[in-house]
C-alpha positions as CSV (number, residue, x, y, z in Angstrom):
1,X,68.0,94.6,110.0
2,X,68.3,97.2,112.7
3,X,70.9,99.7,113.6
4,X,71.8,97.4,116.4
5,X,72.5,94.6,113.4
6,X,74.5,97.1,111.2
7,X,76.7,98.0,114.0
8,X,76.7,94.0,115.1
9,X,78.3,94.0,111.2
10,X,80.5,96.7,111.4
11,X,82.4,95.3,114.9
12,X,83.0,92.2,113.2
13,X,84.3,93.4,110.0
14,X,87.8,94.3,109.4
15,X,88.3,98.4,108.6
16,X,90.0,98.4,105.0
17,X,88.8,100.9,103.2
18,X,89.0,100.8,99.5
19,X,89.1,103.7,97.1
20,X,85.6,103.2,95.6
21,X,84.4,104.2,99.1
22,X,83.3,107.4,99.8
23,X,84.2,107.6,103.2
24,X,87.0,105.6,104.6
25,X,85.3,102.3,106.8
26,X,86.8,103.6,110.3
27,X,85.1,107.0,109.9
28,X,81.8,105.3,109.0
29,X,81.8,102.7,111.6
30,X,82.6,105.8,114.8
31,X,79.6,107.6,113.3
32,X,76.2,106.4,114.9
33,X,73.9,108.6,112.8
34,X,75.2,106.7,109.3
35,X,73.8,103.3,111.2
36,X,69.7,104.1,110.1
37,X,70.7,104.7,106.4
38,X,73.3,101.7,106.3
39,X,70.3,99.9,107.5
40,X,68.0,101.3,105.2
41,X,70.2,100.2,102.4
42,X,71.2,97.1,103.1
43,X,67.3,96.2,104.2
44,X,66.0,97.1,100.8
45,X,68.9,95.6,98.9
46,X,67.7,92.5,100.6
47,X,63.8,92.8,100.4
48,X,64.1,93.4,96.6
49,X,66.9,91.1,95.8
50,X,68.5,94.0,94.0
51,X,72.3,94.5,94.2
52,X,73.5,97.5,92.9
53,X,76.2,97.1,90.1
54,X,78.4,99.9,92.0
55,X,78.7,97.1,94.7
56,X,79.8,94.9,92.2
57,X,83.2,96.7,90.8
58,X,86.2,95.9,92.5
59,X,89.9,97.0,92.6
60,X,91.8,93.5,92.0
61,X,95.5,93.6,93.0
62,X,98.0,90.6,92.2
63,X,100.0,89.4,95.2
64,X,102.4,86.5,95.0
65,X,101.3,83.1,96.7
66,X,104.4,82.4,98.3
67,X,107.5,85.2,98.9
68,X,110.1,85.1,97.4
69,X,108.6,83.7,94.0
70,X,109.2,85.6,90.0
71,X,106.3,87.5,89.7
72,X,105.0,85.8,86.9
73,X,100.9,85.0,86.4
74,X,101.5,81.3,87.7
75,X,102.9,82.6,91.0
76,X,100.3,85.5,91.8
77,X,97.1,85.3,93.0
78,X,93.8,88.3,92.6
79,X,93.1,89.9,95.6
80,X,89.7,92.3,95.1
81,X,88.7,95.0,97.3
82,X,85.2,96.0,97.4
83,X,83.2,99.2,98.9
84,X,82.5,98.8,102.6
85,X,78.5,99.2,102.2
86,X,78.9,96.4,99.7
87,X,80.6,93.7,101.9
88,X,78.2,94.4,105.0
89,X,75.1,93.8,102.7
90,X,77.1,90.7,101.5
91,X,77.7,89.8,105.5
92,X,73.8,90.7,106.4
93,X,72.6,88.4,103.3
94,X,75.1,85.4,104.6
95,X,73.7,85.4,108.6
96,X,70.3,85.9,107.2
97,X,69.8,88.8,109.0
């Protein structure tokens, strides 16, 4: 994967930052020198099969399925948000990149 590649990623992902990021995504993805090391990362996550378990936590949220509904377990659904660097390795292992 190449800088070129991470910033392919980066345009096509949506900007929601999570708090388990250390930067918020729209500052990382204006800052070209942060594009070698997101590479870096993401190239050796992928060459040793190794996934850190930081990348694994998530913040899961309940929203309702449908407006309007009690909110009551049978009407909500888990929404997870996960760090930035963690769904661009996800995104570079799914294109094969």
């Amino acid at each position: 994967m190449s800088t070129s590649d991470v910033a392919s990623l980066i345009r096509r992902s949506a900007l929601k930052s999570c708090p388990l990021d250390t930067m918020p995504s729209r500052l990382v993805s204006n800052c070209d020198a942060l594009r070698p090391l997101i590479a870096a990362i993401i190239n050796k996550s992928l060459q040793t099969g190794h996934f850190p378990e930081g990348w694994k936590e998530a913040l899961v949220h309940p929203l309702l399925k449908i407006a309007g509904l009690d909110a009551v377990n049978k009407n909500l659904i888990p929404v997870s948000n996960l760090a930035f660097v963690s769904k661009l390795t996800e995104k570079a292992a799914f294109d094969g990149t």
